[in-house]
PDB file of N, CA, C and O in Angstrom, chain B, residues numbered from 101:
ATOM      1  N   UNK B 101     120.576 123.430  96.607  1.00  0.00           N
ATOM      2  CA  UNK B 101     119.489 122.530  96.928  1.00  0.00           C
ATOM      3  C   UNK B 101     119.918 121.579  98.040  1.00  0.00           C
ATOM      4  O   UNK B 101     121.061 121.172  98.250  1.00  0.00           O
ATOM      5  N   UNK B 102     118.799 121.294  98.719  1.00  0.00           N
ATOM      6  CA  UNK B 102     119.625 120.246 100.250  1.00  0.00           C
ATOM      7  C   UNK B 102     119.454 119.100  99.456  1.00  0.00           C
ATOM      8  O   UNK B 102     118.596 118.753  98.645  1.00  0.00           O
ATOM      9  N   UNK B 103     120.778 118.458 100.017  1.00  0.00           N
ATOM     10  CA  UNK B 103     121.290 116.706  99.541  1.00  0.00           C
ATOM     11  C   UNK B 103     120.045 116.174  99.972  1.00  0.00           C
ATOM     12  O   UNK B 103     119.165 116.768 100.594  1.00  0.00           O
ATOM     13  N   UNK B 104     120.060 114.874  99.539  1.00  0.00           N
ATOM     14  CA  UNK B 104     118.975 114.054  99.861  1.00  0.00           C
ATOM     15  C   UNK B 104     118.924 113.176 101.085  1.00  0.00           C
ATOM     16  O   UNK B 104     119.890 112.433 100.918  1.00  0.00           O
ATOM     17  N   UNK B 105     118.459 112.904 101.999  1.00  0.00           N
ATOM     18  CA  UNK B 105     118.804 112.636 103.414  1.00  0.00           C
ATOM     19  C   UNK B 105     118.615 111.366 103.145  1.00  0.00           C
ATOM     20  O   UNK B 105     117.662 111.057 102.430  1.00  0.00           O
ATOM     21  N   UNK B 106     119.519 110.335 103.684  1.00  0.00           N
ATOM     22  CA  UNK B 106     119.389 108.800 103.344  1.00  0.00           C
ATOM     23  C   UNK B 106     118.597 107.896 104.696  1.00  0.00           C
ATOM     24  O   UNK B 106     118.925 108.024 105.875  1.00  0.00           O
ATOM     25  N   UNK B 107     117.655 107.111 104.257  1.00  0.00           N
ATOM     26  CA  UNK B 107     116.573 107.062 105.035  1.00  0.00           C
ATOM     27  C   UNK B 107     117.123 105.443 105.485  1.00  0.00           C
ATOM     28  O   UNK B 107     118.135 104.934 105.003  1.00  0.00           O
ATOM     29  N   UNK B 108     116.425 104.922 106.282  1.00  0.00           N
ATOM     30  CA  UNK B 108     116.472 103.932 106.490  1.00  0.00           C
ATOM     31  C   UNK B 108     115.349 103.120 106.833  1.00  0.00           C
ATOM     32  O   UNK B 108     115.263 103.082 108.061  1.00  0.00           O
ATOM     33  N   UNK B 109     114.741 102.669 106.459  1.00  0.00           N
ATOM     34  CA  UNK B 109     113.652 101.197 106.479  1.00  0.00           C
ATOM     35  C   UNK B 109     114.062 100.452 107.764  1.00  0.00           C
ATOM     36  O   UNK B 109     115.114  99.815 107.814  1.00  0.00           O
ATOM     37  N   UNK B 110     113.129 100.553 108.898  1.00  0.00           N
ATOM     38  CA  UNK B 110     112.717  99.732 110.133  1.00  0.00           C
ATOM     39  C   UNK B 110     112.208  98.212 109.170  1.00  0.00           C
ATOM     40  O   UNK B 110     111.323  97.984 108.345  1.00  0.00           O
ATOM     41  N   UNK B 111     113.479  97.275 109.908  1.00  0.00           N
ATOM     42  CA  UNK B 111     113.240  96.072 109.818  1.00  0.00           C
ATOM     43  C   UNK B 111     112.390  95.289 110.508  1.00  0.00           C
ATOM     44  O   UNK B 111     112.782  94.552 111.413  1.00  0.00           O
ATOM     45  N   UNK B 112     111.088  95.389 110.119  1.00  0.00           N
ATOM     46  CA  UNK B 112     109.967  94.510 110.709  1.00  0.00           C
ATOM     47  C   UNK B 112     109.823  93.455 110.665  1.00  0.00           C
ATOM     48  O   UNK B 112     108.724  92.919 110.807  1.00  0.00           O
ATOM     49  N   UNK B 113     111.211  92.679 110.394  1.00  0.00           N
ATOM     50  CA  UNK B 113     110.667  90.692 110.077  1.00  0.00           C
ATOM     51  C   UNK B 113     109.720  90.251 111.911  1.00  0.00           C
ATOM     52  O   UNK B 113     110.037  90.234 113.101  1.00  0.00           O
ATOM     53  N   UNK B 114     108.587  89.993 111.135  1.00  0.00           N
ATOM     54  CA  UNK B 114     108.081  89.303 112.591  1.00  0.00           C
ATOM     55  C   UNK B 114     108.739  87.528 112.998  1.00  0.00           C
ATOM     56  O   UNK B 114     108.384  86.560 112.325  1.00  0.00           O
ATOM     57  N   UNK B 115     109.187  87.473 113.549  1.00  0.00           N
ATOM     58  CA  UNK B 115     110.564  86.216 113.844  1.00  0.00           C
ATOM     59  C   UNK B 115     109.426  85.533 114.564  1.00  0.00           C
ATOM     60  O   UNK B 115     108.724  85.954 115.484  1.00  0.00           O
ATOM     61  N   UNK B 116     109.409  84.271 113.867  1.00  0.00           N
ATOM     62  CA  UNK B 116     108.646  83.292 114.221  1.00  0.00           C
ATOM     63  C   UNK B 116     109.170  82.589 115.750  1.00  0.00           C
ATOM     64  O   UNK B 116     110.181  82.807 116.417  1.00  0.00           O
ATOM     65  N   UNK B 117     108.255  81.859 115.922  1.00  0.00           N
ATOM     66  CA  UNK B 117     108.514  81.317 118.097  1.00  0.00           C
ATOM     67  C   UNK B 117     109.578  80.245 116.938  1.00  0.00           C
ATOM     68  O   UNK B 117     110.750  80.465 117.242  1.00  0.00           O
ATOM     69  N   UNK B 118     109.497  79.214 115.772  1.00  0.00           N
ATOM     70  CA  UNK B 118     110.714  78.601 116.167  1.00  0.00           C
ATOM     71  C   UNK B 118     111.303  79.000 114.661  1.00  0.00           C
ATOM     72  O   UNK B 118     110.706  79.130 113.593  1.00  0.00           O
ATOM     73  N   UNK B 119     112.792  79.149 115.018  1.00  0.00           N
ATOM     74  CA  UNK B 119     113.488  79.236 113.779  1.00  0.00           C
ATOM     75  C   UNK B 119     113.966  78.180 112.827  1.00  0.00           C
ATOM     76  O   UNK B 119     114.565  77.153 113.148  1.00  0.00           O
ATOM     77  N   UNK B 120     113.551  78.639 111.342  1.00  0.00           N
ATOM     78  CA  UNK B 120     113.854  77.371 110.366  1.00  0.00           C
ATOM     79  C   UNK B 120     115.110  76.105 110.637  1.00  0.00           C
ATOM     80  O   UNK B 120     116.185  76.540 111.051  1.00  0.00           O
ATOM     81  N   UNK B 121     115.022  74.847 110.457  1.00  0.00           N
ATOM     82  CA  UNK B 121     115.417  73.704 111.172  1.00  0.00           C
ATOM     83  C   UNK B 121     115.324  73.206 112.209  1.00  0.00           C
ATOM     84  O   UNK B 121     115.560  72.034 112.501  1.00  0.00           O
ATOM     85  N   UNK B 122     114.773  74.521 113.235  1.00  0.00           N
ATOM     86  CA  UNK B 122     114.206  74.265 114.761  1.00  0.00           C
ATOM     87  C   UNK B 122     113.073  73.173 115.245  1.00  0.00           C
ATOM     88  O   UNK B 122     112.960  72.659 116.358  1.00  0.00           O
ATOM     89  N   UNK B 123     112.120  72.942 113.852  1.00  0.00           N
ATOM     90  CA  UNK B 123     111.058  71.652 114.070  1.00  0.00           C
ATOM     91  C   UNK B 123     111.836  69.808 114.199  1.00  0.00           C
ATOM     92  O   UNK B 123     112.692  69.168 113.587  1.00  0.00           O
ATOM     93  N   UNK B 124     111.301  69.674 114.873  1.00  0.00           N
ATOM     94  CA  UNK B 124     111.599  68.552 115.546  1.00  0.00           C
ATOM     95  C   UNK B 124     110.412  67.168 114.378  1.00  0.00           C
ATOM     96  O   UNK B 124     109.468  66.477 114.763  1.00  0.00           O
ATOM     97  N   UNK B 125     110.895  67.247 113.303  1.00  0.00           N
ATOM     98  CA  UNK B 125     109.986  66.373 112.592  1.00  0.00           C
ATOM     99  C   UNK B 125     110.440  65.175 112.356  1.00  0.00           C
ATOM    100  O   UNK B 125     111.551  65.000 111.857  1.00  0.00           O
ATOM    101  N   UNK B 126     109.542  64.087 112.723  1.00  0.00           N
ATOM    102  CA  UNK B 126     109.850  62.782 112.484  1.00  0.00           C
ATOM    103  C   UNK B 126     108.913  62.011 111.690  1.00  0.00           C
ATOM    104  O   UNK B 126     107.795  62.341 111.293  1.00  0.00           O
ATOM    105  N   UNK B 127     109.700  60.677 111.485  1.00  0.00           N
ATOM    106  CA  UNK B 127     107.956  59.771 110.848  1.00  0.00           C
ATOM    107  C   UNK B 127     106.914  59.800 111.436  1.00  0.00           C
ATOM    108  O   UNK B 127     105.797  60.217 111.132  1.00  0.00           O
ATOM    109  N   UNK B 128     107.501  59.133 112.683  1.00  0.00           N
ATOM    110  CA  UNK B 128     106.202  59.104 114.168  1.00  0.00           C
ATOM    111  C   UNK B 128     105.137  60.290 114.072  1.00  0.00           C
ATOM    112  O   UNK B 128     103.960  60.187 114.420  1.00  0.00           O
ATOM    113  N   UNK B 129     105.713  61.384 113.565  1.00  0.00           N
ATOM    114  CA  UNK B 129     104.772  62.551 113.385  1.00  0.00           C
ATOM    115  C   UNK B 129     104.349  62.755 112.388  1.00  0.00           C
ATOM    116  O   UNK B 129     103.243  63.283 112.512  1.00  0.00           O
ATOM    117  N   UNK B 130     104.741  62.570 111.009  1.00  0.00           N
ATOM    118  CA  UNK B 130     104.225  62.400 109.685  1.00  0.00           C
ATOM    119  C   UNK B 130     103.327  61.779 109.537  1.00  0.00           C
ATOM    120  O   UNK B 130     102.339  62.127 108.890  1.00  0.00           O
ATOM    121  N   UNK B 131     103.532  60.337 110.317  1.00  0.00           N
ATOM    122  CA  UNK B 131     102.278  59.208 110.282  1.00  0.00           C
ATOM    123  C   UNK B 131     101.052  59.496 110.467  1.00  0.00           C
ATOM    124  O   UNK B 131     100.080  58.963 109.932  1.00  0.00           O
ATOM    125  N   UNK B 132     101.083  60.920 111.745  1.00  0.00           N
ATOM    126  CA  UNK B 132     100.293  60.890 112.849  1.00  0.00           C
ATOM    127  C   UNK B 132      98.858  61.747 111.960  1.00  0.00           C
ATOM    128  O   UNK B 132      97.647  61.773 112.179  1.00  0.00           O
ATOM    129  N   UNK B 133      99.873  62.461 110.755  1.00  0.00           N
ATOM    130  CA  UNK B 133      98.734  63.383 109.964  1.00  0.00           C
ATOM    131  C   UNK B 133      98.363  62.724 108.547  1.00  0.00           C
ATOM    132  O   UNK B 133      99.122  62.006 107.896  1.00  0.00           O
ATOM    133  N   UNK B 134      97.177  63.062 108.220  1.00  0.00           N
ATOM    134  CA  UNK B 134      96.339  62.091 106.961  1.00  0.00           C
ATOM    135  C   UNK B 134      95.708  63.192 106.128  1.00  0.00           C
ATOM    136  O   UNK B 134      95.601  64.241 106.764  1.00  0.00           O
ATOM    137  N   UNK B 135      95.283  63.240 104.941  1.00  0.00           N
ATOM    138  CA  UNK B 135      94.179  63.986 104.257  1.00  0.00           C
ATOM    139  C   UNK B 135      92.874  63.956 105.152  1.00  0.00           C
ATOM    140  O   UNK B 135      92.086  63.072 105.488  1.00  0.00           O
ATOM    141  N   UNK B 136      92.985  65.184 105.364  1.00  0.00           N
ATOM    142  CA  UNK B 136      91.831  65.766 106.222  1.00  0.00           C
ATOM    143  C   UNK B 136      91.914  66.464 107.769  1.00  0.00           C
ATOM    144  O   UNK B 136      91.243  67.146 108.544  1.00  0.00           O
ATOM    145  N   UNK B 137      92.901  65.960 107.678  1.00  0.00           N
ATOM    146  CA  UNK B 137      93.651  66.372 109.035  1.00  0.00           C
ATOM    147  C   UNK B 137      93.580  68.110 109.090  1.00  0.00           C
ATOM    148  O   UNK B 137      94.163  68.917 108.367  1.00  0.00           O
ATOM    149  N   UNK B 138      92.647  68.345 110.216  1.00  0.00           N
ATOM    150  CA  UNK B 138      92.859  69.921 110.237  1.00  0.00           C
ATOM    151  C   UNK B 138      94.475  70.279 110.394  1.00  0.00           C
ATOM    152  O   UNK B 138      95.462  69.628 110.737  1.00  0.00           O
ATOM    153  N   UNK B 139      94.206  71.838 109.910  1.00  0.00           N
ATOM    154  CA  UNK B 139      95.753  72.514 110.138  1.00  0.00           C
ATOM    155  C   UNK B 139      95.906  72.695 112.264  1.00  0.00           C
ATOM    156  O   UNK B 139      96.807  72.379 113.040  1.00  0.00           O
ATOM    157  N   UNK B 140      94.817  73.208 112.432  1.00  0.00           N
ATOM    158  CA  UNK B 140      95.021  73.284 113.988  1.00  0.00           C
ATOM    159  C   UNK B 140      95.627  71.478 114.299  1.00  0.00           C
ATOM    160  O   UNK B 140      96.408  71.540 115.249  1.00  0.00           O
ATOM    161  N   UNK B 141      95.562  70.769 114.058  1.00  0.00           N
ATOM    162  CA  UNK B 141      95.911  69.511 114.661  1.00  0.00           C
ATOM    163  C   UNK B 141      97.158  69.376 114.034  1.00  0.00           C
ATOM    164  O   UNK B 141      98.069  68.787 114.617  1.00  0.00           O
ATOM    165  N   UNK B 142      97.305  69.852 112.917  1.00  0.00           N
ATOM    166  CA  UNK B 142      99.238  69.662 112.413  1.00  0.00           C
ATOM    167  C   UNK B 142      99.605  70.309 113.236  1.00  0.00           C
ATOM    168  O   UNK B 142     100.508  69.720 113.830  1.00  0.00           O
ATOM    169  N   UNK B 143      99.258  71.971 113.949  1.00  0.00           N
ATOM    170  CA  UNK B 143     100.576  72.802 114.117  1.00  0.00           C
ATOM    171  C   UNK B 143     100.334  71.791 115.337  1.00  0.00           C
ATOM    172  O   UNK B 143     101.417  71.278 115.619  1.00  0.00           O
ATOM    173  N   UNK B 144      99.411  71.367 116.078  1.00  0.00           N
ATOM    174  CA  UNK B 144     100.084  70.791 117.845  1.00  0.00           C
ATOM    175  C   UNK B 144     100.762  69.697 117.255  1.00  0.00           C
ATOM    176  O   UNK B 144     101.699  69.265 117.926  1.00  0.00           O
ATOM    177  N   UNK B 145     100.501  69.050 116.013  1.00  0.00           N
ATOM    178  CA  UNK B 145     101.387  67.681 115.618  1.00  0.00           C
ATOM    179  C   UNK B 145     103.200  68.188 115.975  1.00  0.00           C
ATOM    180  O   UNK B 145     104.109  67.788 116.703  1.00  0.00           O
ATOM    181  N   UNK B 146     102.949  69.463 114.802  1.00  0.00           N
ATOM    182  CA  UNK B 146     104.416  69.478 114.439  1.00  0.00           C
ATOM    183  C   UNK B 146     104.823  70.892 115.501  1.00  0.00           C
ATOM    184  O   UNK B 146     106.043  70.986 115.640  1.00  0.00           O
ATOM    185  N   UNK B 147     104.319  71.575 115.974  1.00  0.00           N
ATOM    186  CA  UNK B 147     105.068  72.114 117.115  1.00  0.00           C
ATOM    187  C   UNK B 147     104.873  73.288 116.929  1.00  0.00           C
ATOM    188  O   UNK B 147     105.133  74.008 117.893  1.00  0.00           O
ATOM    189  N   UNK B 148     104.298  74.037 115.531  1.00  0.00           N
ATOM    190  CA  UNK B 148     104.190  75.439 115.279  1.00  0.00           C
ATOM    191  C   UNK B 148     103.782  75.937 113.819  1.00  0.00           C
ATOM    192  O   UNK B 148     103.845  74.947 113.089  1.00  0.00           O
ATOM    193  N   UNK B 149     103.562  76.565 113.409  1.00  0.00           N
ATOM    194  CA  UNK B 149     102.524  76.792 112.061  1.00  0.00           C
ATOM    195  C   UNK B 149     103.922  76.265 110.779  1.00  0.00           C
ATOM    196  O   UNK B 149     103.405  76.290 109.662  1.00  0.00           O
ATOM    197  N   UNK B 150     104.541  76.089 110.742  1.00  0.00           N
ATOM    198  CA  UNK B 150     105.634  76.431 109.956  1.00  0.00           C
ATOM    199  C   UNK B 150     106.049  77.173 108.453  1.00  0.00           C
ATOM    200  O   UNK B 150     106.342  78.356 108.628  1.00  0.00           O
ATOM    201  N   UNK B 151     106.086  76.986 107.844  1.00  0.00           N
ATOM    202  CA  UNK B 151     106.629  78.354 106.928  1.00  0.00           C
ATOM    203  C   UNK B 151     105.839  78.340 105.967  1.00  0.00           C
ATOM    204  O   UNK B 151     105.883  77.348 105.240  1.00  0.00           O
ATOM    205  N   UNK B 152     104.855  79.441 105.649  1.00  0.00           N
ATOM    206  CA  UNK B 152     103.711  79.335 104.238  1.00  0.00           C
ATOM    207  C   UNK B 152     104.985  79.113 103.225  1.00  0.00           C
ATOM    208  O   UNK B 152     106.144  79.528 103.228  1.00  0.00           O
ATOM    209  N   UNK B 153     104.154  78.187 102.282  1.00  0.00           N
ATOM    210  CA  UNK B 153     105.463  78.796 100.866  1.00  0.00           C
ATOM    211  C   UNK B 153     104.576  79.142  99.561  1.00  0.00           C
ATOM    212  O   UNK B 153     105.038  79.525  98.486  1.00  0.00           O
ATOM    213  N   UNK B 154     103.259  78.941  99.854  1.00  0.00           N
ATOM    214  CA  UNK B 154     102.383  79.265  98.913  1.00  0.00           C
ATOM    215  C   UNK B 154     100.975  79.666  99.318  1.00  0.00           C
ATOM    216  O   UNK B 154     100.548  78.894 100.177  1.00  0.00           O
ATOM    217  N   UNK B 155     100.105  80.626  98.980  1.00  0.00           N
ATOM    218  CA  UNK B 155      98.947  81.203  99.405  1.00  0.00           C
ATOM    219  C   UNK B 155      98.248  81.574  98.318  1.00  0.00           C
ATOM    220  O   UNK B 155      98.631  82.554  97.677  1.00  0.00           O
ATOM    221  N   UNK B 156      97.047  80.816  97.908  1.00  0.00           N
ATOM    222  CA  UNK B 156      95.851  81.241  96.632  1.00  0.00           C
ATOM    223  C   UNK B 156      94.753  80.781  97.239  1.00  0.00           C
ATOM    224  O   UNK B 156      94.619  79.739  97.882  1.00  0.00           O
ATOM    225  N   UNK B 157      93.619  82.001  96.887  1.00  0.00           N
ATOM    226  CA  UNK B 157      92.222  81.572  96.637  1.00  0.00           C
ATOM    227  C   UNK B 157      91.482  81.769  95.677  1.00  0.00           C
ATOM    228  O   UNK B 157      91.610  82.864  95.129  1.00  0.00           O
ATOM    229  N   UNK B 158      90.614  80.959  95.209  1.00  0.00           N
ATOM    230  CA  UNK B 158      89.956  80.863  94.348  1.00  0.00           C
ATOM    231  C   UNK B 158      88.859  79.950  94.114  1.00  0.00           C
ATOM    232  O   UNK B 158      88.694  78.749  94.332  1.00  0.00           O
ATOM    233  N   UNK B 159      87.947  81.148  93.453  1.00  0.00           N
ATOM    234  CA  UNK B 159      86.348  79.920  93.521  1.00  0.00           C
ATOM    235  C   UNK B 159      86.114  80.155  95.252  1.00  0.00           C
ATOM    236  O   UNK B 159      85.648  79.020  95.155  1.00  0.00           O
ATOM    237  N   UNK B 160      86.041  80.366  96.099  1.00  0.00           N
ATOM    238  CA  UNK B 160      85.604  80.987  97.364  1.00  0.00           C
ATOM    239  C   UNK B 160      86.593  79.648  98.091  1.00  0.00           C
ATOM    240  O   UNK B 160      86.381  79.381  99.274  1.00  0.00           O
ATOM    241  N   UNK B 161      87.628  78.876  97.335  1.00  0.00           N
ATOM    242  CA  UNK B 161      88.241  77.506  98.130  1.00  0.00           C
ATOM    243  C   UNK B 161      89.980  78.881  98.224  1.00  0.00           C
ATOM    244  O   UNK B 161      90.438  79.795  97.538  1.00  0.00           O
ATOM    245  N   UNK B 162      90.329  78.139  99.555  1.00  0.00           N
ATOM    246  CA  UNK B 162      91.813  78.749  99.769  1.00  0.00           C
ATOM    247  C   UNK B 162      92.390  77.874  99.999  1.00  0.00           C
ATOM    248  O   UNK B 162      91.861  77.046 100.740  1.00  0.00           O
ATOM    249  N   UNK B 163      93.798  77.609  99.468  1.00  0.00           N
ATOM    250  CA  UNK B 163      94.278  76.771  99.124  1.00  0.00           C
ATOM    251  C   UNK B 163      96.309  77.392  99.776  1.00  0.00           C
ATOM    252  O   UNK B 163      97.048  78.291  99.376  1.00  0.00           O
ATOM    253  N   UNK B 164      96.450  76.401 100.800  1.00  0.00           N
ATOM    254  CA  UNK B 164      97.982  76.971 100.797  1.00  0.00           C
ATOM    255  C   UNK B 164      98.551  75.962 101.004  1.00  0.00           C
ATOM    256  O   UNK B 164      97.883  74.931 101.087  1.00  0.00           O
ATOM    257  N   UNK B 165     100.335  75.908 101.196  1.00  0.00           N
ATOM    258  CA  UNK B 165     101.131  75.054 100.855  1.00  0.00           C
ATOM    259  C   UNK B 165     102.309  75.294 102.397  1.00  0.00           C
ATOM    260  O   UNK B 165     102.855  76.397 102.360  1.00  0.00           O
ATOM    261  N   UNK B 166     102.625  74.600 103.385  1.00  0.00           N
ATOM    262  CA  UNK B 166     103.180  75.042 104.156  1.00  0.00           C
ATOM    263  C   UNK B 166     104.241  73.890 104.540  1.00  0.00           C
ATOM    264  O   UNK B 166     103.761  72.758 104.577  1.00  0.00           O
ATOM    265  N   UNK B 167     105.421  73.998 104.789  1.00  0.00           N
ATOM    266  CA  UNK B 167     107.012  73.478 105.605  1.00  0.00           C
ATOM    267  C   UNK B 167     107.509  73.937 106.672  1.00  0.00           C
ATOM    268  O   UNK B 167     107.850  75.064 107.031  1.00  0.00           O
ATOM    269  N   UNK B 168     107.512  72.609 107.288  1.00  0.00           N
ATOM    270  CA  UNK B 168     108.046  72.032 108.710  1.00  0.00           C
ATOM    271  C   UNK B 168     109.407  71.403 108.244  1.00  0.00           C
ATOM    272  O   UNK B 168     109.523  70.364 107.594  1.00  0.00           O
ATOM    273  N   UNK B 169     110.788  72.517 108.859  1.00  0.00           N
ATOM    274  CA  UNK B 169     112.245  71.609 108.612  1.00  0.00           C
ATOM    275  C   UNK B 169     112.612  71.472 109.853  1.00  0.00           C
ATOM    276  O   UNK B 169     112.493  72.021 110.948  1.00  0.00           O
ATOM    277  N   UNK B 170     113.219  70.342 109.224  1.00  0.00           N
ATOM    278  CA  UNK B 170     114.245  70.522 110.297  1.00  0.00           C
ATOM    279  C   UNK B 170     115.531  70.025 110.117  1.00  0.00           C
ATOM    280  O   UNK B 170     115.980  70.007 108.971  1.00  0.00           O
ATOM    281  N   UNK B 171     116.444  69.473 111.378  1.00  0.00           N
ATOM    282  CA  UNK B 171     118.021  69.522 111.313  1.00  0.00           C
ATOM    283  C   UNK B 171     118.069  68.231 109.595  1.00  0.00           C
ATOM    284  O   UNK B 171     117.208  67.428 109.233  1.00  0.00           O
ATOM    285  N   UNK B 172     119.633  68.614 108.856  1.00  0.00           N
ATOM    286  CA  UNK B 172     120.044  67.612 108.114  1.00  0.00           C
ATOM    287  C   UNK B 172     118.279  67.910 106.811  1.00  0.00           C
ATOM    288  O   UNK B 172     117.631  66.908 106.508  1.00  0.00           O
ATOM    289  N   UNK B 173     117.906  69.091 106.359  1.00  0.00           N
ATOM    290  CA  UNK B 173     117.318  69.226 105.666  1.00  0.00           C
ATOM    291  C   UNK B 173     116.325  68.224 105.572  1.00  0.00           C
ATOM    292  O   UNK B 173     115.979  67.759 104.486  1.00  0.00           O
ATOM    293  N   UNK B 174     115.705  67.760 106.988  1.00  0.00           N
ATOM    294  CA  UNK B 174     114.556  66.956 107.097  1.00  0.00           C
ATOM    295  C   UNK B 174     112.981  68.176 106.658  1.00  0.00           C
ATOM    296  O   UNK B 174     112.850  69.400 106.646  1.00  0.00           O
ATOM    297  N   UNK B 175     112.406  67.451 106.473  1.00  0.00           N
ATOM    298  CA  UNK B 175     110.959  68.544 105.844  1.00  0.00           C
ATOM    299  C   UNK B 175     109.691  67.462 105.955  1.00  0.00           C
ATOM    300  O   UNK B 175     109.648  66.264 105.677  1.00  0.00           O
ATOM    301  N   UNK B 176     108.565  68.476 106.533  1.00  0.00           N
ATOM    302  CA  UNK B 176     107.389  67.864 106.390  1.00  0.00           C
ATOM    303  C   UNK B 176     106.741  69.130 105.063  1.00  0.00           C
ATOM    304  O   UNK B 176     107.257  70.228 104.854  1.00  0.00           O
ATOM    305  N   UNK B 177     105.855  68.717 104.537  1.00  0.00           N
ATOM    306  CA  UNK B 177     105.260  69.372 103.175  1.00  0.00           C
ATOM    307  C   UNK B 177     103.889  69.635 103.289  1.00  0.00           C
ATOM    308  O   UNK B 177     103.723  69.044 102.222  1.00  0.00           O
ATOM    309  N   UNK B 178     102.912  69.926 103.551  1.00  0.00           N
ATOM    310  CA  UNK B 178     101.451  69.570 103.474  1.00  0.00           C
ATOM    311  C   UNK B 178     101.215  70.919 102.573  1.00  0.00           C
ATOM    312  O   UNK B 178     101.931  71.921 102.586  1.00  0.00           O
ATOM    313  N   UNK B 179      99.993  70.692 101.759  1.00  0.00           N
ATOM    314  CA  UNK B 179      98.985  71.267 100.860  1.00  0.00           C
ATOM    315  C   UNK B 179      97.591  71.296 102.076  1.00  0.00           C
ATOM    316  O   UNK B 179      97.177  70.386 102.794  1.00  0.00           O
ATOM    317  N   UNK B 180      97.094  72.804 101.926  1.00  0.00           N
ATOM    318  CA  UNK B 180      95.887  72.596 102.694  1.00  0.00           C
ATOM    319  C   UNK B 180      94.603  73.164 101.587  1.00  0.00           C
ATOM    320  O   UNK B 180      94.874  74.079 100.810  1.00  0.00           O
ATOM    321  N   UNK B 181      93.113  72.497 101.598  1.00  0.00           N
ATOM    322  CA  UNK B 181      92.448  73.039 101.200  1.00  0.00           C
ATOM    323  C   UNK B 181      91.669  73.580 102.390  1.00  0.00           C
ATOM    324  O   UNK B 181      91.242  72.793 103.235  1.00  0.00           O
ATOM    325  N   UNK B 182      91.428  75.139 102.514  1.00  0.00           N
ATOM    326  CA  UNK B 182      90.378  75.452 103.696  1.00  0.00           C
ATOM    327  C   UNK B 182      90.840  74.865 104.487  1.00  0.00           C
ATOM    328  O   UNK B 182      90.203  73.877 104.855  1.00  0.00           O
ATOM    329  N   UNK B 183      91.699  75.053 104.921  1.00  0.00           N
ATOM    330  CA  UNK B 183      92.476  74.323 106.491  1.00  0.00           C
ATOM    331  C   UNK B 183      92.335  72.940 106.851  1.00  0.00           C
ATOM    332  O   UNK B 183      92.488  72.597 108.023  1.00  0.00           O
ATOM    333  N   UNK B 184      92.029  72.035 105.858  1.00  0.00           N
ATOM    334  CA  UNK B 184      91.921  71.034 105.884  1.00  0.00           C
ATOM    335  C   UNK B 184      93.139  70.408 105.036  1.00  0.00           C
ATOM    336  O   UNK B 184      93.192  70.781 103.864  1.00  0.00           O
ATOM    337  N   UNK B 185      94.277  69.363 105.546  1.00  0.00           N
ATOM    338  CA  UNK B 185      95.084  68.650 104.216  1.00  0.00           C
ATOM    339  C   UNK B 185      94.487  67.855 103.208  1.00  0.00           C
ATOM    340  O   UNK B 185      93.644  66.977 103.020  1.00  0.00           O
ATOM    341  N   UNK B 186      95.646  68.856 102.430  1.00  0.00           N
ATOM    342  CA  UNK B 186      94.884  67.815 100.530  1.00  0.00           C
ATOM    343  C   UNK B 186      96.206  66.728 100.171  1.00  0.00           C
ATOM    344  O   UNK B 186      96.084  65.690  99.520  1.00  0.00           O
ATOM    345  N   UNK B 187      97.694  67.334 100.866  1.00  0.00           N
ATOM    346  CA  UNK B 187      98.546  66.545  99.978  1.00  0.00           C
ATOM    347  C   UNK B 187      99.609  66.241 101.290  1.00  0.00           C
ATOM    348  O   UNK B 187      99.820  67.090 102.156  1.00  0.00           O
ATOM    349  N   UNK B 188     100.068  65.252 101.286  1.00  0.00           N
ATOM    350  CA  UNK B 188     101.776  65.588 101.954  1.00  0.00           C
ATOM    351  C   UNK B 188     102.888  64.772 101.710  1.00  0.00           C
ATOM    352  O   UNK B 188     102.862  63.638 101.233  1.00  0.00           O
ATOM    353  N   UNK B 189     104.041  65.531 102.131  1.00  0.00           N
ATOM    354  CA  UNK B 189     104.959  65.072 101.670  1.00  0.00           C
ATOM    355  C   UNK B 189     106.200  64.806 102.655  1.00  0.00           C
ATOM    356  O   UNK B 189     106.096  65.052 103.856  1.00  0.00           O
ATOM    357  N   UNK B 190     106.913  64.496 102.314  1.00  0.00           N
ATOM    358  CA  UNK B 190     108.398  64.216 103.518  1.00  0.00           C
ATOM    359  C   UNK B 190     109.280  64.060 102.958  1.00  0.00           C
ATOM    360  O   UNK B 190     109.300  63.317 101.977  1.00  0.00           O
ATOM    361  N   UNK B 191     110.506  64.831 103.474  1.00  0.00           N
ATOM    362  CA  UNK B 191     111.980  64.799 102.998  1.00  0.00           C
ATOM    363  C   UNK B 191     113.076  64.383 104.166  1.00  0.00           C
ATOM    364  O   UNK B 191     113.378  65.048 105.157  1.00  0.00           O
ATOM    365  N   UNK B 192     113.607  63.033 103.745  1.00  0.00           N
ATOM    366  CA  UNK B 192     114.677  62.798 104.623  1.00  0.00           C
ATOM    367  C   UNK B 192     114.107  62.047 105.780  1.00  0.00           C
ATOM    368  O   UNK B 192     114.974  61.865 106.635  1.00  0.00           O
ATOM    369  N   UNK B 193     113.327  61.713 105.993  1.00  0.00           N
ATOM    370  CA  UNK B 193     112.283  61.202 107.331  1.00  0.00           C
ATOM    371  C   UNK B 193     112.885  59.595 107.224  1.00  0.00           C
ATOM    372  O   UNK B 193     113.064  58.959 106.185  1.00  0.00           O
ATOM    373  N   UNK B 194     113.102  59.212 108.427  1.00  0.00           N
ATOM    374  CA  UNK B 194     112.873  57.470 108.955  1.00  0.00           C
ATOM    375  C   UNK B 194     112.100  57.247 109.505  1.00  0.00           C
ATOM    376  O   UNK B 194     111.920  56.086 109.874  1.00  0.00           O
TER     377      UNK B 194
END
């Protein structure tokens, strides 16, 4: 019987324009976003969509959770409802 031919899986990571810690996040920019703040106005806030870490819909509302890091484990946090912010948060920020 022929051996089994060992295959290999094409690595498709689509590599984001900036790489994790690459966001440049500050207070000055934290400040700048509020509840309600569209998502199009965060990513020009913060420089680029930054990393989903959570994605649900339900009841016809979509609801996701997305992080902006950067250097020294700085982090911006926002909750969006419908592309609009519901929550945010900050790690490490002056």
């Amino acid at each position: 019987s022929p051996s089994p031919t060992p295959f290999s899986t094409p690595t498709t990571n689509p590599t984001p324009s900036v790489k994790k810690g690459e966001y440049d996040v500050t207070m000055d920019k934290f400040k700048q976003i509020s509840k309600g703040t569209s998502r199009a106005d965060v990513e020009r806030i913060l420089g680029g969509k930054g990393t989903e870490i959570s994605n649900t819909t339900g009841g016809g509302v979509r609801f996701t959770v997305n992080k902006w890091e950067g250097d020294n484990y700085k982090a911006i946090i926002l909750s969006f409802r419908d592309d609009k912010v519901m929550t945010l948060s900050q790690v490490g920020l002056k």
